[in-house]
MARDOKOL-735551 format. One record per residue (C-alpha): x, y, z; residue in three letters. Coordinates in steps of 0.2 Angstrom, whole numbers, padded with zeros to 4 digits, always signed. Last residue first. Layout:
N
XYZALA/...
***
This chain:
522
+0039-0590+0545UNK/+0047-0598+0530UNK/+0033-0593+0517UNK/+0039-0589+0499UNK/+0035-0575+0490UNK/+0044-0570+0475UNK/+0030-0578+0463UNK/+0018-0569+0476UNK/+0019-0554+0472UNK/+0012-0543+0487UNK/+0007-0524+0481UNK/+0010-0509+0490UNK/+0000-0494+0486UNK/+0012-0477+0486UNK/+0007-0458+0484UNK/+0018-0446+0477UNK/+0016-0428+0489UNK/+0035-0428+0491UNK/+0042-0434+0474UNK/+0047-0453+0472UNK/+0060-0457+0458UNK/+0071-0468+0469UNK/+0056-0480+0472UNK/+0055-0481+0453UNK/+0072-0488+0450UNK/+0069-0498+0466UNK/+0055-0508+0455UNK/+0064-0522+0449UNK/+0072-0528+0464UNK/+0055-0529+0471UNK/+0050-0519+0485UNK/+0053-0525+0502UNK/+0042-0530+0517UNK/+0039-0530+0536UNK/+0055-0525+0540UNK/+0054-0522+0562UNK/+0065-0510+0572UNK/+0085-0514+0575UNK/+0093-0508+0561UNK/+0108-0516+0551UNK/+0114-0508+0533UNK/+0107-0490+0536UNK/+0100-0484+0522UNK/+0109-0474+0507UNK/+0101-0483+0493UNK/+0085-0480+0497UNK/+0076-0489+0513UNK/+0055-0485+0514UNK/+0052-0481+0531UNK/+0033-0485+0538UNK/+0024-0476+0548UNK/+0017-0488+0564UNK/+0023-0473+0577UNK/+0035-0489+0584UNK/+0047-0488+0569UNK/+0041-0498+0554UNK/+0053-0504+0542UNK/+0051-0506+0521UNK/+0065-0514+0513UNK/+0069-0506+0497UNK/+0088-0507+0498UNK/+0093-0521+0510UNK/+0096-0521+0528UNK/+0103-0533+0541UNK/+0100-0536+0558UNK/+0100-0527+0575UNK/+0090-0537+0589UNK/+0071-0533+0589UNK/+0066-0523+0604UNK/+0047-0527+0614UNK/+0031-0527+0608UNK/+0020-0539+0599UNK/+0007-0540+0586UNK/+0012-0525+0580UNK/+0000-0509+0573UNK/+0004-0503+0557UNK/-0002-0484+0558UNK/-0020-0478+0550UNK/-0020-0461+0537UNK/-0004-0467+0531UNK/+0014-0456+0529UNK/+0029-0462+0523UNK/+0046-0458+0524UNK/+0056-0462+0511UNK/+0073-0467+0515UNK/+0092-0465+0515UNK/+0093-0455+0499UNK/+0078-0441+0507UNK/+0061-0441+0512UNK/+0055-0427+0525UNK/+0045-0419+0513UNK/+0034-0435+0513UNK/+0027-0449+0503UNK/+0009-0453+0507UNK/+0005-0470+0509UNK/-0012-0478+0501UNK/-0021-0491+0510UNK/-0025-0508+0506UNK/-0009-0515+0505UNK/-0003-0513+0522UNK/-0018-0510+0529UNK/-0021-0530+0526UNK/-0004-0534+0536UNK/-0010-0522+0549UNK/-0025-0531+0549UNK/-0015-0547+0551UNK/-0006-0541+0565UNK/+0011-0537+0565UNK/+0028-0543+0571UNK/+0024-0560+0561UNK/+0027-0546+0547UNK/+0047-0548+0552UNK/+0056-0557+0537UNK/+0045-0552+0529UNK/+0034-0550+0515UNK/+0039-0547+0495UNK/+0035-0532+0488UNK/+0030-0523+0469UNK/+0025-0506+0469UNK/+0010-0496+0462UNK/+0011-0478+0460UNK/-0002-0463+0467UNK/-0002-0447+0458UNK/-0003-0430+0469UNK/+0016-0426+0467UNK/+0021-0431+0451UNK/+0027-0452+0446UNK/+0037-0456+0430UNK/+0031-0454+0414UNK/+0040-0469+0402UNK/+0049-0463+0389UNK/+0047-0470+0371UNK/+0061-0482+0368UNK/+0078-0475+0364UNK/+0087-0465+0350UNK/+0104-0458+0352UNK/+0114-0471+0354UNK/+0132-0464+0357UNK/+0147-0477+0351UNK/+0161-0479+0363UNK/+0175-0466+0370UNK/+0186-0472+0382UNK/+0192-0453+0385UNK/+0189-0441+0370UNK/+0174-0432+0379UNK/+0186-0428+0392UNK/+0193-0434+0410UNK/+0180-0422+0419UNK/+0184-0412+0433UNK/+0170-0407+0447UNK/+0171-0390+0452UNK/+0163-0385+0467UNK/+0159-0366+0470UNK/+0142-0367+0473UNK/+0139-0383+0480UNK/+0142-0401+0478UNK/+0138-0416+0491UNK/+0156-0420+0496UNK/+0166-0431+0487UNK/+0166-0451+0493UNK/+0159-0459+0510UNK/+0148-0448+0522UNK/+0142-0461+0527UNK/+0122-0457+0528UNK/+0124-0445+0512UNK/+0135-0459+0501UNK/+0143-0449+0487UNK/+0147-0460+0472UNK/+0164-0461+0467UNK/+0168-0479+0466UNK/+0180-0491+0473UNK/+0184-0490+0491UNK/+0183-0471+0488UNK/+0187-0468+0469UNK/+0200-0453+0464UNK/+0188-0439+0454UNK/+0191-0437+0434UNK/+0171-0438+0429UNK/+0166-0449+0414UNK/+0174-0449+0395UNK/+0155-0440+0388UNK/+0145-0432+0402UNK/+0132-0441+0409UNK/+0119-0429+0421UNK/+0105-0438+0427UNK/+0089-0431+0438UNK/+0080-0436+0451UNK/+0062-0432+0458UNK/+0050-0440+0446UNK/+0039-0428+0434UNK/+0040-0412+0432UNK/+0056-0409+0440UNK/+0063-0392+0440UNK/+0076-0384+0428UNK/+0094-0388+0422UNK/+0102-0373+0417UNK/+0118-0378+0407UNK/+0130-0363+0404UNK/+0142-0363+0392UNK/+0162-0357+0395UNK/+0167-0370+0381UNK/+0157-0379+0372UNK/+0141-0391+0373UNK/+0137-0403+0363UNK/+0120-0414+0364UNK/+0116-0432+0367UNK/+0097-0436+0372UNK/+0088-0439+0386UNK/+0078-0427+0387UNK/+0082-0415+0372UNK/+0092-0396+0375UNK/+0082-0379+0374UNK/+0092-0365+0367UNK/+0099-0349+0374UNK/+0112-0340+0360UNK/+0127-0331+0353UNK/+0138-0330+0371UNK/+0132-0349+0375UNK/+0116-0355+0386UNK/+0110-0372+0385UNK/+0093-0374+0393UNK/+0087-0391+0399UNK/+0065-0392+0404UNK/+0064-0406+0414UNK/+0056-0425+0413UNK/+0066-0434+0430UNK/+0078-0448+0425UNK/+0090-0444+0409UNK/+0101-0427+0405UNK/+0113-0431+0391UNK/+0130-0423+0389UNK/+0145-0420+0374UNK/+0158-0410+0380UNK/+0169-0394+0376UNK/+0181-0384+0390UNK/+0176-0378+0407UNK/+0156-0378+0407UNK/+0147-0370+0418UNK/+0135-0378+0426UNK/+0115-0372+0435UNK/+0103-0381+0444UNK/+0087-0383+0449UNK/+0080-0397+0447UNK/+0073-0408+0459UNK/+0087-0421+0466UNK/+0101-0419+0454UNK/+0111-0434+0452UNK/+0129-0433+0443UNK/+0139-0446+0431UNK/+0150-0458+0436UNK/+0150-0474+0425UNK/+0143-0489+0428UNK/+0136-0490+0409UNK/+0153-0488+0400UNK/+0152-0473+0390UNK/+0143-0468+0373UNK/+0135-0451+0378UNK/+0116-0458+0376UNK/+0124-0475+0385UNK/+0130-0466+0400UNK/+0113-0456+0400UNK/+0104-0472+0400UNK/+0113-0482+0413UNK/+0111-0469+0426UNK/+0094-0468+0421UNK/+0093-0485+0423UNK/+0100-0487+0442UNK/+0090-0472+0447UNK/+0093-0470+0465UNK/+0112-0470+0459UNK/+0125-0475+0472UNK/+0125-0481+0489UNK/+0132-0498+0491UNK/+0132-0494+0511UNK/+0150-0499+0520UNK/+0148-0506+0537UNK/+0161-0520+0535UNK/+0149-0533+0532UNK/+0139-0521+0519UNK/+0155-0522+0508UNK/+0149-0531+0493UNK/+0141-0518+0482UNK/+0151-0500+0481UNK/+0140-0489+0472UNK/+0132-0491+0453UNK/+0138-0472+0449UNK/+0136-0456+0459UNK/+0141-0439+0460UNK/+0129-0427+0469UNK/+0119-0410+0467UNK/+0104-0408+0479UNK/+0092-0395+0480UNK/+0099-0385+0464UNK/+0116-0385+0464UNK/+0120-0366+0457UNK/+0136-0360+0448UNK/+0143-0379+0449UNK/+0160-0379+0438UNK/+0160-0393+0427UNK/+0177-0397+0420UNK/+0193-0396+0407UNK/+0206-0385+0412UNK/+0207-0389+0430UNK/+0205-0383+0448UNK/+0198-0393+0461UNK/+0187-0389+0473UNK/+0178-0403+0485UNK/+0166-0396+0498UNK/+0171-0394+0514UNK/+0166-0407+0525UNK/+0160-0398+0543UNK/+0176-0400+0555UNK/+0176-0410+0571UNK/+0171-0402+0587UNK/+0185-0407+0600UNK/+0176-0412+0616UNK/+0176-0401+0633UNK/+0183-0408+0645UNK/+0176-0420+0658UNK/+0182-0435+0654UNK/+0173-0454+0659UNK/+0183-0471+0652UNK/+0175-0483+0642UNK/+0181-0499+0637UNK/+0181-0510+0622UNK/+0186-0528+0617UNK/+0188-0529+0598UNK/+0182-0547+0593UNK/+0171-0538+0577UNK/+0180-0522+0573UNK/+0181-0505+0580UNK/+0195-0492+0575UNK/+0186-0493+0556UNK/+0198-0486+0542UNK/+0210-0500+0542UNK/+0222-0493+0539UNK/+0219-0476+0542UNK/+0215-0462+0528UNK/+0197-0470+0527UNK/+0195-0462+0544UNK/+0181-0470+0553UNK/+0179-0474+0574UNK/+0186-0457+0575UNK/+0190-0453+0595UNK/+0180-0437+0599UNK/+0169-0446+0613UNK/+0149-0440+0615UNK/+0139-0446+0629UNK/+0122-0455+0636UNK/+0112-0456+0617UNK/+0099-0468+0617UNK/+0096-0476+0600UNK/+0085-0471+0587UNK/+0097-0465+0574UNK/+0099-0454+0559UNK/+0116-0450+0555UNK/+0132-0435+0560UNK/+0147-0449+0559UNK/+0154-0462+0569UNK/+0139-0465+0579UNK/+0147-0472+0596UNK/+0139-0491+0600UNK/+0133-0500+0616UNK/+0123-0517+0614UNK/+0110-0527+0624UNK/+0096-0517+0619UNK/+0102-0499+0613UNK/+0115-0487+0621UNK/+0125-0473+0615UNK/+0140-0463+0613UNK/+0139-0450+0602UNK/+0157-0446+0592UNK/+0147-0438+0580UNK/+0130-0430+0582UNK/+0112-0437+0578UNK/+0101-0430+0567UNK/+0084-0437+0559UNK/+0080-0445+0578UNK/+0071-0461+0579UNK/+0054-0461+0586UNK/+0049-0473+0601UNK/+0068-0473+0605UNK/+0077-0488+0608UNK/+0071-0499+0622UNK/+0091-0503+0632UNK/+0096-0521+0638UNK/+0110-0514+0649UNK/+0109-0523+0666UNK/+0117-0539+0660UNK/+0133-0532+0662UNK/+0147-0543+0651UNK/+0144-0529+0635UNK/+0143-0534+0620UNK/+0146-0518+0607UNK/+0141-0517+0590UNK/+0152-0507+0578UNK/+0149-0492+0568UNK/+0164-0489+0559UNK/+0156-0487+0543UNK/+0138-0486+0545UNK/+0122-0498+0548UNK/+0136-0512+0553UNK/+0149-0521+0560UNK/+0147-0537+0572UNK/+0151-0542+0591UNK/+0163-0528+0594UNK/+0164-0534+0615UNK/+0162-0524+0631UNK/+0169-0525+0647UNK/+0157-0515+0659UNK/+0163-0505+0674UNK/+0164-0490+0665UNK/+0144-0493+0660UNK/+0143-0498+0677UNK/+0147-0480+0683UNK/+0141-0471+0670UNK/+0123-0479+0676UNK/+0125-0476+0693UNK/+0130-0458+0690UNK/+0113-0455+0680UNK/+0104-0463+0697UNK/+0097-0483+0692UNK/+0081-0488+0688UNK/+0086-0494+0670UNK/+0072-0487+0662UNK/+0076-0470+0676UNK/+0095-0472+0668UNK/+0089-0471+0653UNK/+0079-0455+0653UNK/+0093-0446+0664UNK/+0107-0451+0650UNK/+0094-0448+0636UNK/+0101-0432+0630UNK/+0121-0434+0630UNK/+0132-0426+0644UNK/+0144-0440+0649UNK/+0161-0434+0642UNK/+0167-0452+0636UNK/+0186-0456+0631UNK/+0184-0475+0621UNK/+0199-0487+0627UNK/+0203-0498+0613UNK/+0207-0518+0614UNK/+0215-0530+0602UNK/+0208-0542+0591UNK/+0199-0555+0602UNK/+0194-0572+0594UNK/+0181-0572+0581UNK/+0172-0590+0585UNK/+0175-0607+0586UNK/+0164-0625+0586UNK/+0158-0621+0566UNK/+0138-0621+0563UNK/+0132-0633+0552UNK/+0126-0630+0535UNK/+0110-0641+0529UNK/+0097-0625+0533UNK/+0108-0614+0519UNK/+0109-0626+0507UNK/+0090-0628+0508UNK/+0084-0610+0508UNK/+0097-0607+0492UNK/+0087-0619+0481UNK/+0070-0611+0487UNK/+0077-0594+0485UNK/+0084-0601+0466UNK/+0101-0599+0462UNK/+0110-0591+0447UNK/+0097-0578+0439UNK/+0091-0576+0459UNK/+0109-0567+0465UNK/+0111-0567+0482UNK/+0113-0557+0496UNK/+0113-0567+0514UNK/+0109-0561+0529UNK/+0115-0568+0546UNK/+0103-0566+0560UNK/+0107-0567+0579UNK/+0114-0550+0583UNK/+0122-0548+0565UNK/+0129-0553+0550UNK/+0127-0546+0532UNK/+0133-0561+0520UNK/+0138-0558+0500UNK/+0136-0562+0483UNK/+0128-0579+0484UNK/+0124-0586+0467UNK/+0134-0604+0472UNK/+0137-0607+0489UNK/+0155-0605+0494UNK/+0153-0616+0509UNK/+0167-0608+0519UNK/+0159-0593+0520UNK/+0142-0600+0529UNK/+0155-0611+0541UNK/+0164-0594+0544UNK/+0145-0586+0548UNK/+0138-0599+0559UNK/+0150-0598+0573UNK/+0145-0578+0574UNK/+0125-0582+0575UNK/+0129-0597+0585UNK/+0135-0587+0600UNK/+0122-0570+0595UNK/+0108-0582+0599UNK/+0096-0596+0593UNK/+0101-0592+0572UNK/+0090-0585+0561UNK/+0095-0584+0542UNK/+0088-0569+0532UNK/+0085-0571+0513UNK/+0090-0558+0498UNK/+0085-0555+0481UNK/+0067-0555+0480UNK/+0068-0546+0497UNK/+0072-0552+0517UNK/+0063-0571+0516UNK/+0067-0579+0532UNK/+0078-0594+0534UNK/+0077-0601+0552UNK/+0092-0610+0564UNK/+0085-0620+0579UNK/
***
């Protein structure tokens, strides 16, 4: 029996019996054009849909979706790849004891095994592998890793994936292979898609260690050279919406109005690129004349020129010349910072934009010292600067506590109703260890479940809040995972992700359920 779950404000999650109908349900889903629907995430068994509430209503969309049939065919093969594997990884032992097998029993029938690119998803390239072996059905990891490597070759529940990229994870890891799932100079970029048929094969040599990503230089008359990044330095606009099926995180701005507002302040289009400093910090010098605004985070802004050092307006439009330097210090309030330069920044997009994905690794390199980051000129597309704006609103400091807006599910039945109270109840401590895919939180009692076992993969959206087993909950910022296998037992609100993005380490959250974008469909 099919299901509709509430995933956020802007998003619901249809349940399907199993992986089978899950995959013959999406091309009848596609077919049906729905009205307000921007796009569909699918995955073990659940097919999430993104949508657009000015143009359909949850409750309106909730029927249309429940009156769809599923279709009789499904994705048929396309192609097969053989994966090389050297069998070294760190939970080979560890899972081969859950799966009471010897470590050479277990490579053994993972050889054996045909598997199956069911879906894409939680990075470029990262394809979930069926296998025809119903021994692998793999507990994740209690804690997920913050690193994993690469070209790691690893198990979870009833699937098999290879990381494409260095990423968080919390899967068991049983091998590394150098063959690139992701390089967005192939056509197509991802090795691995859905009706792929995969084997893998054992190696012994050593594996080639790929390249650390240099940081971009260019050199050009009219620029920003980085002289110091501060704690993080990136480019970013409004993302890449509408390719999470393929893997592909929207990414972009933490701080979608602040982006917004420095564009205006300098009089260019909204989206345009412009760069996010988390903290302060930071240090440009300027290669030929601009006009720039620095929005987001409240910071002191120091222009320095060979006749003098003065100190720049928040948030509003300012000149700067040749060879100046700007000194952008720390945050006093908030955590990120927005840098519009007048005419936008000259960098090629990556499927469409040139914001920096940190979990992907999709678009420029994070900046450093030495980058230089080419500008198109304060003459390009020029439009009309505002330079006055509302009064500012302070954001968040480390010690203050801030309210935010969620809606439940789809998994809070995963939990028991006093966890659902602590939940709200309690304040959560934003950590160090917060970064653009989420922020970690820290509360004095963990969210206990309601039941155990391993929730099949599914979809993602920005501001969802999961819960890994240790009951500390994970808000998702812009650079999450798409598809995750441990339970969302809320969002925030479309409405306040701006904020979420704004969090400092030592910030302090309450969660607060609004219930006119609640709806129950458990």
């Amino acid at each position: 029996m099919i299901r509709v779950l509430t995933a956020s404000d802007t998003a619901l999650l249809v349940e399907a019996a199993d992986l089978d109908e899950s995959m013959r349900l999406l091309p009848a889903l596609v077919a049906a054009e729905l009205p307000g629907v921007t796009e569909f995430v699918p995955a073990a068994r659940t097919i999430m849909v993104r949508f657009s509430p000015g143009v359909v209503s949850a409750e309106r969309l909730e029927s249309m979706l429940l009156a769809i049939e599923p279709t009789d065919a499904r994705t048929g093969s396309t192609g097969e790849v053989t994966v090389p594997v050297r069998y070294d990884g760190e939970d080979l032992g560890e899972t081969a004891r859950l799966l009471g097998l010897t470590s050479d029993e277990l490579i053994a029938r993972h050889q054996a095994a045909t598997w199956t690119v069911a879906f894409s998803g939680f990075a470029p390239g990262f394809g979930y592998m069926a296998g025809d072996d119903p021994l692998f059905d793999v507990p994740r990891r209690t804690t997920p890793r913050t690193r994993i490597p690469a070209g790691s070759v690893a198990l979870a529940g009833r699937f098999a994936g290879v990381y494409p990229k260095e990423s968080p994870g919390g899967w068991q890891l049983i091998g590394r292979t150098d063959l690139a799932m992701w390089d967005i100079d192939r056509d197509p970029p991802a090795l691995l898609k859905p009706g792929t048929t995969v084997r893998f094969e054992r190696v012994e040599r050593e594996l080639v260690q790929a390249a650390a990503p240099k940081p971009q230089i260019v050199d050009t008359a009219h620029a920003i050279g980085v002289v110091r990044p501060g704690l993080q330095l990136l480019v970013q606009d409004r993302g890449r919406p509408g390719m999470a099926a393929e893997g592909v995180s929207a990414s972009g701005t933490a701080d979608r109005a602040a982006l917004a507002e420095a564009n205006r302040a300098v009089g260019n289009a909204p989206g345009e690129a412009a760069l996010e400093l988390a903290g302060g910090g930071a240090a440009l010098r300027f290669r030929g004349d601009a006009v720039v605004a620095v929005t987001g985070a409240l910071c002191d802004v120091t222009l320095d020129s060979d006749q003098r050092s003065a100190s720049m307006p928040h948030g509003q439009p300012f000149a700067v010349e040749d060879g100046d330097e700007l000194r952008i210090g720390f945050a006093a309030d908030g955590l990120r910072m927005l840098l519009g330069i007048r005419g936008g920044i000259a960098l090629e997009p990556v499927l469409g934009s040139a914001a920096t994905d940190t979990l992907a690794h999709l678009g420029p390199a994070p900046l450093a010292a030495g980058s230089v980051v080419p500008l198109r000129g304060p003459h390009h597309g020029i439009r009309s600067a505002e330079p006055t704006r509302a009064p500012r609103v302070p954001l968040p400091m480390s010690g203050s506590t801030v309210e935010l807006d969620i809606t439940l599910g789809p998994r809070d039945d995963w939990f028991t109703q006093s966890a659902l109270e602590r939940l709200v109840s309690q304040e959560w401590e934003v950590t160090p260890r917060s970064d653009r895919v989420g922020v970690r939180l820290q509360g004095a009692a963990p969210l206990e479940r309601a039941r155990d076992g391993e929730l099949e993969s599914e979809g993602a959206v920005t501001g969802a809040i999961q819960v890994p087993p240790d009951g500390q909950p994970v808000l998702f910022l812009p650079d999450h995972p798409l598809t995750g296998g441990y339970p969302i037992i809320g969002a925030v609100v479309d409405s306040d992700l701006d904020l979420a993005g704004q969090l400092p380490p030592g910030s302090r959250i309450r969660f607060r359920v609004r219930t006119d974008a609640t709806h129950d469909r458990n």
